[in-house]
C-alpha positions in Angstrom: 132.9 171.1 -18.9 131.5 167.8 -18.2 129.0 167.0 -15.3 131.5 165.4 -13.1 134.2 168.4 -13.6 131.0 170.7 -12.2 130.4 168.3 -9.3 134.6 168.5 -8.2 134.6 171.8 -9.1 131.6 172.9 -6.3 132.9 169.9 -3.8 136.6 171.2 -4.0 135.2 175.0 -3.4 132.9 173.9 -0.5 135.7 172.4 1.1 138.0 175.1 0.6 135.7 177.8 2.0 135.0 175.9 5.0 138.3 175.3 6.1 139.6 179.6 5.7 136.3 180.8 6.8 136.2 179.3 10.2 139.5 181.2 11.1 138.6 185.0 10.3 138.2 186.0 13.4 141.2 184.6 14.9 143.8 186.3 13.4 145.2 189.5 14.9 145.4 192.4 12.9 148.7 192.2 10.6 150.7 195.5 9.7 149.7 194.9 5.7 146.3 194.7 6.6 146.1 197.9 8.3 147.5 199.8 5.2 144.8 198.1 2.9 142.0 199.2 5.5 143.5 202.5 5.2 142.9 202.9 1.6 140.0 201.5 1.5 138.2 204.3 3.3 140.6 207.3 1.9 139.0 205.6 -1.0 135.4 206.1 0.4 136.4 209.3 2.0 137.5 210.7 -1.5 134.6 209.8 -3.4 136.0 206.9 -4.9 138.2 209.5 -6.6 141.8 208.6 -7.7 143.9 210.6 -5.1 147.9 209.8 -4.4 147.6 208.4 -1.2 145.7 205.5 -2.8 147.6 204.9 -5.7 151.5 204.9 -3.8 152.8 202.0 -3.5 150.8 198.6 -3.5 147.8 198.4 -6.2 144.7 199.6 -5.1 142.0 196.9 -6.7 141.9 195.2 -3.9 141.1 198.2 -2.0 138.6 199.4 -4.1 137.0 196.3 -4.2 136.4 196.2 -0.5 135.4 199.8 -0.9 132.8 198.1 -2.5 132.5 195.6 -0.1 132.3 198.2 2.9 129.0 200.3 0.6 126.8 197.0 0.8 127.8 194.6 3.7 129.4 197.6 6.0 133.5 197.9 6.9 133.8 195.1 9.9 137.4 193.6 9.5 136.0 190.3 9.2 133.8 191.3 6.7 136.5 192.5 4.8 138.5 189.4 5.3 135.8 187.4 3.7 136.5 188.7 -0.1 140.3 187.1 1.2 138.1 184.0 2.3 136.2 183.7 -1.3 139.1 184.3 -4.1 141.4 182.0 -1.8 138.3 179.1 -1.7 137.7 180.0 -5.7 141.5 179.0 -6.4 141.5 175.7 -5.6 139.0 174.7 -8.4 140.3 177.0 -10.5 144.1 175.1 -9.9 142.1 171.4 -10.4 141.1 173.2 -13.9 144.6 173.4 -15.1 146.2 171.1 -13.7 143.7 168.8 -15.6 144.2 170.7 -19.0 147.8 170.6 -18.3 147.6 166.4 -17.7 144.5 164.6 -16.7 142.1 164.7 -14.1 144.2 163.2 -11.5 146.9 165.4 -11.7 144.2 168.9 -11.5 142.9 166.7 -8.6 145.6 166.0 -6.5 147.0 170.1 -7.4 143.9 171.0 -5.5 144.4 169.2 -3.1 147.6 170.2 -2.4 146.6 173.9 -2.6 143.0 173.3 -0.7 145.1 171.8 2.5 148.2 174.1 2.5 148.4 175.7 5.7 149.9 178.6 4.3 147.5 179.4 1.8 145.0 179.0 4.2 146.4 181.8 6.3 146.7 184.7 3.7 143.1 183.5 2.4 142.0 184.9 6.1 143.8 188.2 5.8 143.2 191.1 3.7 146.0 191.2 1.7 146.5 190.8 -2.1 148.2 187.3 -2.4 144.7 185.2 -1.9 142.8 188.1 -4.2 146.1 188.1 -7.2 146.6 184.4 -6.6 143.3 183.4 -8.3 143.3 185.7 -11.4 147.1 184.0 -11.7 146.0 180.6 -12.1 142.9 181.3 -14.0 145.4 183.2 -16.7 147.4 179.9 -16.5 144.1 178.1 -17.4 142.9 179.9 -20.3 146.6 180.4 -21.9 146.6 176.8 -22.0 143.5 176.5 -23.4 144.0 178.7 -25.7 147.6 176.9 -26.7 145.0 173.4 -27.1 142.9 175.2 -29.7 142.2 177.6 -32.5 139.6 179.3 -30.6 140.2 183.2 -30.1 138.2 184.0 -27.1 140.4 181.8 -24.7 143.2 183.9 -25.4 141.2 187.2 -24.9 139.9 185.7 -22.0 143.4 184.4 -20.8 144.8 188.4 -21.8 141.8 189.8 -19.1 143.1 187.6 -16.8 146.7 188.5 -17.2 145.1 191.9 -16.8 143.3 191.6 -13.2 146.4 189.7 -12.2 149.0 192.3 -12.7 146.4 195.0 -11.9 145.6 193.2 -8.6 149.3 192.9 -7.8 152.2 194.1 -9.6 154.2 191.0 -9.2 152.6 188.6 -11.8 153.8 191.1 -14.5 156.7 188.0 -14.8 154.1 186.1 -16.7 154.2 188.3 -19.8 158.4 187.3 -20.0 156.8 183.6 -19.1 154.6 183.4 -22.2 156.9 185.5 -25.0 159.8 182.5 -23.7 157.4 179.6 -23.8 156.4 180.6 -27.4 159.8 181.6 -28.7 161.3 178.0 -27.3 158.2 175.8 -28.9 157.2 177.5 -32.0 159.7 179.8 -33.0 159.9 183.9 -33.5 157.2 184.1 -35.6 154.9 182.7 -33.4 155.6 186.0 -31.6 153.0 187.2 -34.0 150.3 185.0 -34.1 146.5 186.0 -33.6 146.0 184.5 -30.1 149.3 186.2 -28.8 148.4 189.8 -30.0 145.4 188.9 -28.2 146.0 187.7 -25.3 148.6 190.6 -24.6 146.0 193.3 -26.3 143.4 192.5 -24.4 146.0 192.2 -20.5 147.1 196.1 -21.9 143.0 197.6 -22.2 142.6 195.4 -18.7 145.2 197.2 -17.5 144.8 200.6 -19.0 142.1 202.4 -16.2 144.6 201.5 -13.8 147.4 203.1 -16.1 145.1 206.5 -16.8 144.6 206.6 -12.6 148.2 206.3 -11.8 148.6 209.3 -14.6 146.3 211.4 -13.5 147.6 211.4 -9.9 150.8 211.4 -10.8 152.1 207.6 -9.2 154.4 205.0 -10.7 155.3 201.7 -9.2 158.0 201.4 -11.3 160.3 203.9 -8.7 158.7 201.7 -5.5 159.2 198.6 -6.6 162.5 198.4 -8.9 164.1 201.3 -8.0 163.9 201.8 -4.7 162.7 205.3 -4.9 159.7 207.1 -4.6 157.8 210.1 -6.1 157.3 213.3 -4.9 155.7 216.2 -6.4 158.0 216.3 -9.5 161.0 215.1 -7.7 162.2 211.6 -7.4 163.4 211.0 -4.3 165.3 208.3 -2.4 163.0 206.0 -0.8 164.7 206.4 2.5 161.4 205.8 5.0 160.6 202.3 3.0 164.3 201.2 2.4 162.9 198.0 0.6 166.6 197.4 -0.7 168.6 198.3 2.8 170.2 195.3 4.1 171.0 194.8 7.4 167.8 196.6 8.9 166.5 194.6 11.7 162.9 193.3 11.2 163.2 194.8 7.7 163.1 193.7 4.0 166.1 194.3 1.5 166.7 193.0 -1.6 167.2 189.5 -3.3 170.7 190.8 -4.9 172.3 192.0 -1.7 172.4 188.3 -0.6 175.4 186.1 -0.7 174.5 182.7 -3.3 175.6 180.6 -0.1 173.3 182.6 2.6 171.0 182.8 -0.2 170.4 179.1 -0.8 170.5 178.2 2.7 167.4 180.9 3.3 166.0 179.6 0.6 165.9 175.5 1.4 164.8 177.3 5.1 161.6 179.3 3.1 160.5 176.7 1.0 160.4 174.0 3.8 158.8 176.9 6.0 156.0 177.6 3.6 155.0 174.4 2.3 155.7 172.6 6.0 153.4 175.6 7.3 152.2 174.8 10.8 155.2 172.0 11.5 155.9 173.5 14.7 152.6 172.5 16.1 153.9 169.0 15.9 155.6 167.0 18.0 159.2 167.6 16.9 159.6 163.8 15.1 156.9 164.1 12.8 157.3 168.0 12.9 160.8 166.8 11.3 159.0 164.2 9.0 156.5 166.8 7.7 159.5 169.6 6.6 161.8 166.7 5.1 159.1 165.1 3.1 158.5 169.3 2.0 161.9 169.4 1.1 162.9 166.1 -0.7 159.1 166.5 -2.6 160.7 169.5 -4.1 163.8 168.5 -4.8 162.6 165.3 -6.6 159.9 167.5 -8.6 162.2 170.4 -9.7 164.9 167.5 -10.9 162.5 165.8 -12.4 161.2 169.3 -14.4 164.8 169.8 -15.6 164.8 166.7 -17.7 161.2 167.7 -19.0 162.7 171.2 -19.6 165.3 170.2 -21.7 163.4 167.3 -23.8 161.0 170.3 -24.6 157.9 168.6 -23.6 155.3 171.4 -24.3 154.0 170.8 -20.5 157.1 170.7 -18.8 158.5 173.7 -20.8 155.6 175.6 -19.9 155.5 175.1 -16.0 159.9 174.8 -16.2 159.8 178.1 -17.6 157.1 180.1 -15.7 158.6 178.1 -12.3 162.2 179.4 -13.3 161.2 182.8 -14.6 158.8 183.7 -11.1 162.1 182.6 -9.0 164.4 185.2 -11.7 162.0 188.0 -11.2 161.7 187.2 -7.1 165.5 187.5 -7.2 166.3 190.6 -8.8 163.0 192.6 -8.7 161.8 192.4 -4.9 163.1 192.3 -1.0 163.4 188.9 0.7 160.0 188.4 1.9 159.2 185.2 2.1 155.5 185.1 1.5 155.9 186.3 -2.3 157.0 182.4 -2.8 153.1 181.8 -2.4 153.3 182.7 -6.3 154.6 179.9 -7.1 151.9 177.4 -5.1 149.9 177.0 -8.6 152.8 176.5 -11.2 154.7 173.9 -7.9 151.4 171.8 -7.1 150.7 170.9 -10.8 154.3 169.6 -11.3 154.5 167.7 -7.9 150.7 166.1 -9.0 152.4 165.0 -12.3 155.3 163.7 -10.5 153.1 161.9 -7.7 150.6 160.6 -10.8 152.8 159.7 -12.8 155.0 157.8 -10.2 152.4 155.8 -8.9 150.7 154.7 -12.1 154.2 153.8 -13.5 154.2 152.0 -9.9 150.7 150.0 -10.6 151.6 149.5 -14.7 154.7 147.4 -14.1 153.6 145.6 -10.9 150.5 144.4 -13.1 153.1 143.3 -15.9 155.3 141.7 -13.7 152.2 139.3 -12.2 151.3 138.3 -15.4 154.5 137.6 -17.2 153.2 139.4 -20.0 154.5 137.8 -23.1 157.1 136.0 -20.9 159.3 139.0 -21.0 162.1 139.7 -17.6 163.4 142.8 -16.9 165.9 143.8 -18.8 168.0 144.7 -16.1 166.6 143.3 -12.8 168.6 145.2 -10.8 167.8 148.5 -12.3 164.1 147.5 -12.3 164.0 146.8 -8.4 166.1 149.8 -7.5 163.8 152.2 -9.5 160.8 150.4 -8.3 161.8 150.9 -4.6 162.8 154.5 -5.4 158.8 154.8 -6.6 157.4 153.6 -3.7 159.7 155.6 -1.1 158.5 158.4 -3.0 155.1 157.6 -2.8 155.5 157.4 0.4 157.0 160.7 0.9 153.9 162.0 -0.7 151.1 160.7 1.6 153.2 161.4 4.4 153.2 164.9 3.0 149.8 165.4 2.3 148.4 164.0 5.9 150.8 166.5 7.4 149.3 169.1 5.7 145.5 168.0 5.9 146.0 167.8 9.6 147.7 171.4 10.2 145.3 172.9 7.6 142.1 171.5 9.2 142.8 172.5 12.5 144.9 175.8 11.8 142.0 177.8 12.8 143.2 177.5 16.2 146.6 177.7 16.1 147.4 180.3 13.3 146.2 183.6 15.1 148.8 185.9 13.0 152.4 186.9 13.4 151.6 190.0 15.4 149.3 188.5 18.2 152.5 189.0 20.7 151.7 192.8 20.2 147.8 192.4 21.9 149.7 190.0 24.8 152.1 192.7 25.6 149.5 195.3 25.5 147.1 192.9 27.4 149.8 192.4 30.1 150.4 196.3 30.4 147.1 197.0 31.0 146.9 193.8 34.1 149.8 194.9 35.6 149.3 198.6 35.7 145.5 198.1 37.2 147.4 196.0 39.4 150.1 198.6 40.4 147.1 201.1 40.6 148.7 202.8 37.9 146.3 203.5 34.9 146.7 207.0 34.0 149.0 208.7 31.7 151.2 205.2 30.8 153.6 206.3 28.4 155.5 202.9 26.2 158.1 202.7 24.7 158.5 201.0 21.8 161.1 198.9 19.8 159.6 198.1 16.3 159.6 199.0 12.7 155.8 199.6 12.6 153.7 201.3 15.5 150.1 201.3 14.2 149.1 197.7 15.5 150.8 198.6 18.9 148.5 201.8 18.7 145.2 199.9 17.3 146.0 197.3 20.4 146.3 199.8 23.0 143.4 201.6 21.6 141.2 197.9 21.5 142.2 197.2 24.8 140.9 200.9 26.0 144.2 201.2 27.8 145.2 204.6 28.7 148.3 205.2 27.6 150.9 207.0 24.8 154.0 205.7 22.7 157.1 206.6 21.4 159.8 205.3 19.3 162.9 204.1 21.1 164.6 203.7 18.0 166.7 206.1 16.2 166.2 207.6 13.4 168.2 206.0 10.4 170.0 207.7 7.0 170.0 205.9 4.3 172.4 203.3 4.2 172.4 202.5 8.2 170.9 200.5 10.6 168.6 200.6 13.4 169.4 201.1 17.1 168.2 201.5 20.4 168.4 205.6 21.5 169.3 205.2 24.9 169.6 208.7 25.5 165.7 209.1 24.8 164.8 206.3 27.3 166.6 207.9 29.6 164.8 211.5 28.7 161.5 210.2 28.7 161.6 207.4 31.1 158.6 205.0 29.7 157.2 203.2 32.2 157.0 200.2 30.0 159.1 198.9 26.5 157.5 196.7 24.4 160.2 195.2 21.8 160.1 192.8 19.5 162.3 189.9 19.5 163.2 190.3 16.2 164.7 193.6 17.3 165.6 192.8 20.9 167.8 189.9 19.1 170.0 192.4 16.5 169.7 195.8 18.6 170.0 194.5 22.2 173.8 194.6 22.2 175.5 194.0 25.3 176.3 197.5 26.0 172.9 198.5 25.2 171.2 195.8 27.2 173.3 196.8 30.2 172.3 200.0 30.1 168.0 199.7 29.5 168.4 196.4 32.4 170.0 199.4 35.0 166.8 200.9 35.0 163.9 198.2 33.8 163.2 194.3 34.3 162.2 192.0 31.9 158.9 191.1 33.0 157.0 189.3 30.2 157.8 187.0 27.1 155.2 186.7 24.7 154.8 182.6 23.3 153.6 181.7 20.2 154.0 179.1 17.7 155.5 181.5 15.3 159.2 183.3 15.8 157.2 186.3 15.7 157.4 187.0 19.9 157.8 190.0 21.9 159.4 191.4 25.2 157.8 193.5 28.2 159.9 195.8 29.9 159.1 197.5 33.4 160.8 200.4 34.6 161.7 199.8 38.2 160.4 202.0 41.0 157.8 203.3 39.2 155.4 205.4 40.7 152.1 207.0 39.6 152.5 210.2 37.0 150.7 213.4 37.4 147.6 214.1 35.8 146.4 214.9 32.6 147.3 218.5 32.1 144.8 219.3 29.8 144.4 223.0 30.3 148.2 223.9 30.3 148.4 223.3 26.6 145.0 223.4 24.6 141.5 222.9 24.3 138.6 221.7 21.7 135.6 223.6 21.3 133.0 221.7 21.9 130.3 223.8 20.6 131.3 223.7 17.1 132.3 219.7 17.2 128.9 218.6 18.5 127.1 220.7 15.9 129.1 219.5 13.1 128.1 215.7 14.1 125.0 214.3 12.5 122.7 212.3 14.3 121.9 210.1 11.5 124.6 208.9 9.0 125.3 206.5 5.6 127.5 203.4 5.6 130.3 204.0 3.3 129.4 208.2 3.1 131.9 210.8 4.1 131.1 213.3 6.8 133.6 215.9 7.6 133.5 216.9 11.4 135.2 220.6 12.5 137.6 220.5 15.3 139.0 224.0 16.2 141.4 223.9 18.7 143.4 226.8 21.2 146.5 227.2 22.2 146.1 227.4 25.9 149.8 227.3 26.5 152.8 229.6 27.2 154.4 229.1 23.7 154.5 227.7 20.4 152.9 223.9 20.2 152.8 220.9 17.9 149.1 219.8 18.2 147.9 216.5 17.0 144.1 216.0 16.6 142.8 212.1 15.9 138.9 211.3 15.4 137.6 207.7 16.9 134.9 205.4 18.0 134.4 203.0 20.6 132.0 200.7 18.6 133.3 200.2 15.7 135.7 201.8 13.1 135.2 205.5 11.7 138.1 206.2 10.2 139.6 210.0 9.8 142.4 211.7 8.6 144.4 212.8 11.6 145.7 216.2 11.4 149.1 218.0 13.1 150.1 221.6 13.0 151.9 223.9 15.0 150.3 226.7 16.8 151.5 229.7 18.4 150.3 231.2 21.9 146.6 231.9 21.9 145.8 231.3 18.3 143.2 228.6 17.2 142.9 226.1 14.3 140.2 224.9 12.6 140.2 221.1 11.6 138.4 219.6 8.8 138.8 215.6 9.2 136.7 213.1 7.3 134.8 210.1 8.8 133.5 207.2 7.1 130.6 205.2 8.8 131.2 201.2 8.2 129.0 199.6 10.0 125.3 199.9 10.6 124.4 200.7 14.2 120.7 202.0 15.8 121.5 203.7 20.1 123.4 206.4 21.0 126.8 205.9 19.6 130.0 208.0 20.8 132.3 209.9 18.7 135.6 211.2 20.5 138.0 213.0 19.2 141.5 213.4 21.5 143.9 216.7 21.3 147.4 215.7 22.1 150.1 218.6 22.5 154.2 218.2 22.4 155.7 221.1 23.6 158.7 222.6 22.2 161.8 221.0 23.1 159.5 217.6 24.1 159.9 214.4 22.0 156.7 212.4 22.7 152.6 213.7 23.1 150.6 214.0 25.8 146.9 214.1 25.7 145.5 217.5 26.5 141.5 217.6 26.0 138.9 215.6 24.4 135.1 215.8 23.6 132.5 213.4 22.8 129.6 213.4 20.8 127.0 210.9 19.5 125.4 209.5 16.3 121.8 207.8 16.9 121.5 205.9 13.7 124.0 204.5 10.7 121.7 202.7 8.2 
């Protein structure tokens, strides 16, 4: 690497750091991320152990790689965003790398670019989820397999298989790179290529990568392969349909469903809608004239490129064949492997940039060659066809236009998207803020019970529990069988009477028929809209006449013993440690009840493994549930843990007892 690639390569990463970093803190807690905090401390709380709960679903690198993360800088969220922060920054060099082994240093250059200032990249490189983390070892794989297509050598195709590795490990969706490279190959050198030395390397080397990951998913039991592709889930040595997920159910409000189950005309027109969405990310902050300039240069930029690839796709230039194919084969694999969720186009960014750069480099030297040619009358020569010449001349500049425009648009909503991009499920802490307001305002702060109209509860929970607001939810929604969609139970609001809903618009818009509207507006007002930039908004609902509940009956049902919880609570813990902490609980009541027993803490996160079981009239439970310290702290620090109790024939908890200890010191 020469001295001026090193000098790019630590600018373009400087620049990149500094604009994700300065948004951590800003973005609310999205669903994803709670499920990857999650594992991360069932990892910690197993003993870094390969258990099932880890290895369902989603990969768990990443998660063990901020278990690693939590052991030597603690387990703050935006701590943990940070490893998000750093693989996001490191991609953008990484991108300039290949682009400029794909072309020249302009076209890496101007790929940066495009990827350092994408607004939307810039969001998931604040978050922890596994598109900034799988994006990097993507395009370094892309890097090295094209070095190691430039030249004899045999490490860059062991180092390109690692790659190919950590990218599939780190997220099972780049697997379509291993069709990508067997069809590049077959197309430019033939079968037997198939057989070369760097080939059984490079997919040798991605196999041992991938083969702890492999033993794990043994051991416990766990393939992705029902998840992901079949809809379908494991369970003991059953396979079972995957009826709680439904990845492939369409029709489910707020939910995902698969690629296939589209129409081709719905499809495209979603499609044109996602791709100006992603790469316009942050248009709406705009005013709506060059809002509307910023999506149609998005739009006509890919257009131009992908027609532009199609011709270098079938003249089999190595290049073009190479991104044409990995381009065509991501969008094949999106369409009949996964559910419609928009964010896996981020996949493409790397593969997309490096074409557009060619196109935009390529357009504007052919630009600046023929205008020089032209002034000089070099060798007295004319056009050919003047006409042709001026019209394809114009159609260079327009479209060098329609890249700067392009570009500014997405410096300016990048720079400043610190500020505006707080997460698609910051309407869930403004409902639960306005709650809160309104019910100290009503004098009404004890025993709230919400209702609630969305897919996923556990940021309306983490929100309520943030906000130290005293209340309890419960689904509204019924529910479903396989095969159906949501709705609203009105019956159950009108059983429980919640004093407050909290829906989503995204539900409020398919499940708030006109029948079913009638009936929730007889009894509640709509009393606050949520307003964001994104269509991710929510509704308040407030039950008319309400009055003040009863008390906390804690005594009726059950109650902790204190004695044993206080002595099982160190004074003195470990970052990153397990500590199990004995809850025995009584059955106070009058009959059988379903007990539910959560540990917390008011300063910072300890996360345990909340326990439910039913117990009969005057029996007692013990509860073993495991902590995990992830912070350092030094003062006397609380520890709760909350009883709540559903009685037979009851359909939502109440909180019954709870006891507090404290922890002096977590070094």
């Amino acid at each position: 690497m020469e001295k001026r690639d090193i000098l790019i390569v630590i600018a373009l990463f400087l620049i990149a750091f500094s604009i994700r970093v300065v948004g951590v803190s800003n973005v609310y807690m999205v669903w994803d991320e709670w499920l990857y905090w999650f594992k991360t401390f069932k990892i910690l709380a197993n003993n870094w152990l390969p258990v099932s709960g880890v290895f369902w679903g989603p990969s768990p690198v990443f998660s063990y790689i901020e278990a690693v993360v939590v052991k030597i800088f603690g387990g703050d969220l935006y701590t943990l965003r940070l490893t998000s922060v750093i693989f996001g920054s490191l991609t953008v060099p990484m991108l300039y790398l290949f682009g400029k082994a794909m072309y020249d240093r302009k076209t890496g250059l101007l790929a940066a670019l495009f990827l350092c200032f994408s607004a939307y990249h810039c969001y998931y490189s604040r978050i922890i989820m596994l598109e900034a983390f799988s994006l990097f070892f993507v395009t370094a794989f892309l890097y090295f397999f094209w070095m190691s297509q430039r030249n004899e050598s045999s490490m860059t195709a062991i180092i390109a298989g690692i790659f190919l590795g950590l990218a599939v490990a780190a997220k099972y969706l780049p697997a379509f790179l291993i069709p990508v490279i067997l069809i590049y190959t077959l197309r430019t050198k033939g079968f037997k290529a198939l057989m070369d030395r760097k080939m059984i390397l490079t997919l040798l080397f991605a196999f041992l990568t991938l083969l702890p990951l492999i033993l794990c998913m043994l051991i416990v039991g766990e393939n992705p392969l029902y998840f992901y592709v079949l809809g379908k889930y494991k369970k003991g040595n059953l396979i079972e349909s995957n009826i709680n997920i439904k990845r492939f159910e369409k029709g489910v409000a707020g939910g995902g469903f698969s690629v296939l189950a589209v129409s081709l005309n719905e499809l495209f027109a979603k499609f044109v809608n996602k791709i100006a969405e992603i790469f316009a990310w942050g248009a709406w902050i705009l005013p709506p004239l060059l809002s509307a300039f910023f999506v149609l240069s998005a739009i006509l930029l890919f257009l131009i490129t992908i027609t532009h690839y199609l011709f270098e796709f079938l003249s089999r230039n190595r290049e073009g064949s190479f991104l044409s194919i990995s381009f065509i084969t991501l969008y094949l694999f999106l369409y009949m492997f996964t559910c419609a969720a928009k964010y896996y186009l981020i996949y493409s960014f790397p593969i997309y940039f490096v074409m557009l750069s060619h196109v935009a480099v390529d357009t504007f030297t052919f630009y600046i060659r023929k205008s020089g040619e032209k002034e000089e009358g070099k060798h007295g020569k004319e056009w050919r066809n003047k006409k042709m010449g001026r019209n394809r001349e114009i159609m260079r500049v327009l479209i060098n236009i329609i890249i700067i425009i392009f570009l500014f648009f997405s410096v300016l909503t990048s720079v400043t998207s610190s500020q505006w991009d707080v997460g698609e499920s910051h309407w869930i802490s403004e409902c639960v803020k306005y709650i809160k307001i309104d019910a100290i305002k009503s004098e009404y702060g004890e025993n709230i019970l919400i209702g609630i109209a969305v897919r996923k509860s556990g940021n309306i929970d983490r929100s309520i529990y943030i906000n130290n607001l005293n209340a309890s939810t419960v689904r509204i929604i019924t529910s479903r069988k396989y095969g159906e969609p949501l709705s609203i139970d009105v019956r159950k609001v009108k059983v429980l009477k919640p004093d407050y809903l909290i829906v989503s618009k995204a539900q409020y818009d398919i499940l708030f028929k006109s029948d079913v509207k009638k009936k929730i507006l007889r009894d509640y007002d709509l009393v606050f809209k949520s307003k964001s930039y994104y269509d991710y908004n929510g509704y308040v609902f407030k039950r008319k006449n309400l009055s003040k509940r009863c008390e906390c009956r804690c005594s009726k049902y059950g109650k902790i013993s204190q004695d044993i919880f206080k002595r099982s609570v160190p004074n003195v813990m470990e970052v990153g440690k397990s500590y199990t902490v004995l809850v025995q609980i009584t059955n106070t009541g009058d009959s059988r009840i379903d007990f539910s027993v959560r540990v917390h803490s008011e300063a910072f996160i300890v996360r345990g493994d909340s326990e439910e079981a039913y117990i009969n009239k005057g029996s007692a439970r013990l509860f073993k549930l495991t902590i995990v310290p992830v912070k350092e702290y030094a003062g006397k620090l609380p520890i709760s843990v909350d009883l709540y109790a559903r009685p037979e024939g009851s359909e939502t908890w109440e909180k019954a007892d709870s006891v507090t200890d404290y922890v002096y010191l977590i070094k």
